[in-house]
C-alpha positions as CSV (number, residue, x, y, z in Angstrom):
1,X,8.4,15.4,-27.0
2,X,10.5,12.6,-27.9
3,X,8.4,9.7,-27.2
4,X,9.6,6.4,-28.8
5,X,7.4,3.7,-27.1
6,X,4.8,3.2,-24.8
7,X,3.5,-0.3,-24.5
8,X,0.3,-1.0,-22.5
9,X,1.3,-4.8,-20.7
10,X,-2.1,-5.2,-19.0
11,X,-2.0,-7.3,-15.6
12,X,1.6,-8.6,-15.4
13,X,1.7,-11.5,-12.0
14,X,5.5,-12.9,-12.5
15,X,7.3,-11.3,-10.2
16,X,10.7,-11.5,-12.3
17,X,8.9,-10.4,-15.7
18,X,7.7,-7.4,-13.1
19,X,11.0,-6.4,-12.2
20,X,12.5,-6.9,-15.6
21,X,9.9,-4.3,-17.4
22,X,10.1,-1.7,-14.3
23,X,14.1,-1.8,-14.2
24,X,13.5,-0.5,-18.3
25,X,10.4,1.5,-17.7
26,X,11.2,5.4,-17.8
27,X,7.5,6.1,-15.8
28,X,5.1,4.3,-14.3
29,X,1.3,5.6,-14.9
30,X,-1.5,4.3,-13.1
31,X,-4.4,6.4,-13.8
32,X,-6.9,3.7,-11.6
33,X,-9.4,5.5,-9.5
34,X,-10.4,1.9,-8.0
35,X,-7.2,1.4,-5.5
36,X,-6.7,2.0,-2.2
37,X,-3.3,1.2,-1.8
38,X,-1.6,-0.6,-5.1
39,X,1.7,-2.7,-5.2
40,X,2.3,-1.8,-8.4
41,X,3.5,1.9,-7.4
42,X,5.2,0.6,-4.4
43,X,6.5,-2.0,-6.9
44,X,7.5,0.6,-9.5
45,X,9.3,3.2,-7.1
46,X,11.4,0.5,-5.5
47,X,12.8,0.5,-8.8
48,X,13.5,4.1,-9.2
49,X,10.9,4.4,-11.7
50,X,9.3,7.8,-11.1
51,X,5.2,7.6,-10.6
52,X,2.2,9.6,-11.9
53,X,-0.8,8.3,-10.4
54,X,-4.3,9.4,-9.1
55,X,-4.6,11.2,-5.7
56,X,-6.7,8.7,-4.0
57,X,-6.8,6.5,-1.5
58,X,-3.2,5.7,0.7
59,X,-1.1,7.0,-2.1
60,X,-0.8,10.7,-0.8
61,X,1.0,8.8,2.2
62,X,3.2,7.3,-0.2
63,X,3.6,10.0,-3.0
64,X,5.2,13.0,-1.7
65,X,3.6,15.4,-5.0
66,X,6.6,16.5,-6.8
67,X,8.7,15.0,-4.7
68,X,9.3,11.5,-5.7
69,X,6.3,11.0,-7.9
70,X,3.4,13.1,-8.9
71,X,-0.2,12.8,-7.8
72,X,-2.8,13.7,-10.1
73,X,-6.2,15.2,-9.9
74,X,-7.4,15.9,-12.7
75,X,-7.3,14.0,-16.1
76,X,-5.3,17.1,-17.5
77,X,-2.7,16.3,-14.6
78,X,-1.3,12.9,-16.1
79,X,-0.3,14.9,-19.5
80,X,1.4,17.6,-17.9
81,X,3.5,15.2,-15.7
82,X,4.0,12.7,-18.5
83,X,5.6,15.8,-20.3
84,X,7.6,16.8,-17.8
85,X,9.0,14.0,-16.8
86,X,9.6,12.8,-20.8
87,X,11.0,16.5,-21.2
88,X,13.3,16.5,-18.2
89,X,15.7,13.7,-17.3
90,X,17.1,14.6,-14.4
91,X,14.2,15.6,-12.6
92,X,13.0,12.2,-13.7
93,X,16.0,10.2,-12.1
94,X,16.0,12.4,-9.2
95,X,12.6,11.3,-8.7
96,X,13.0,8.2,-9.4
97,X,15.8,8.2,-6.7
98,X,13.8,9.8,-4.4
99,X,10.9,7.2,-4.3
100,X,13.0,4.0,-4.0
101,X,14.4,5.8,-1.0
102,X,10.8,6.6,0.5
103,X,9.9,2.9,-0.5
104,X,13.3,1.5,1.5
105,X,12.5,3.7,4.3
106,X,9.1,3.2,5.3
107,X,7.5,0.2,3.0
108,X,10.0,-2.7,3.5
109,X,8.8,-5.7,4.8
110,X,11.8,-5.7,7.2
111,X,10.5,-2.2,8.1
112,X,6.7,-3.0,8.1
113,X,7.2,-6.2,10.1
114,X,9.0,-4.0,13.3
115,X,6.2,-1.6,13.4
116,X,3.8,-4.4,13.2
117,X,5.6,-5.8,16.2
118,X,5.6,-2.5,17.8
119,X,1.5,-1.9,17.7
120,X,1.1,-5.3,18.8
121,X,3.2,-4.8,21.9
122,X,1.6,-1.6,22.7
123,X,-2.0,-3.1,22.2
124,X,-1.3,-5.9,24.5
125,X,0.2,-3.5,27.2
126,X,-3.3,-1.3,26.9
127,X,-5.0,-4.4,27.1
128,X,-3.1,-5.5,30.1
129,X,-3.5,-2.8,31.9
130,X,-7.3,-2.4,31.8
């Protein structure tokens, strides 16, 4: 398959070590079953790093399967993606494309914050008008 090196880095918290090691990183796995909604894949597809993670939780609203990151749901899932992704590089970088676009499109902060401000607008009109 023509797999050099893959290093296990445990819980990384510096935000400039994070980037560093996800600008370099080929895939992101996170095989957790425990999140809801992880910054590490958000963290990881800003980068253009394509993602194989669980189907749980908020990521199928994140994770278009096949797409611009695979969703897994099955433990046989994560080798067959790995594979394919290690076996095909430009389906990985078009992945990888594809998910920092969905991350710069709907996740932002600058992009969060305005639909925050929207949904509090709306609630107080509701609320003003009862």
């Amino acid at each position: 398959m023509g797999v050099r090196r893959i290093h296990y880095l445990g819980t990384i918290y510096d935000i400039e070590t994070k980037v560093a090691l996800l600008k370099h990183a080929k895939i992101f796995v996170l095989p957790s079953k425990m999140e809801v909604f992880p910054l590490s894949v958000l963290e990881a597809m800003l980068q253009g790093v394509p993602t194989i993670t669980i189907s749980s939780g908020c990521l199928p609203e994140v994770i278009d399967n096949g797409i611009n990151g695979f969703l897994c749901r099955h433990k046989s899932d994560f080798e067959k993606y790995i594979k394919v992704l290690i076996e095909d590089d430009n389906l990985r970088k078009r992945i990888g494309l594809k998910a920092r676009e969905k991350i710069r499109e709907r996740f932002l902060l600058s992009k969060v914050k305005k639909k925050l401000i929207q949904i509090y607008k709306e609630t107080m009109e509701l609320s003003e008008n009862e």
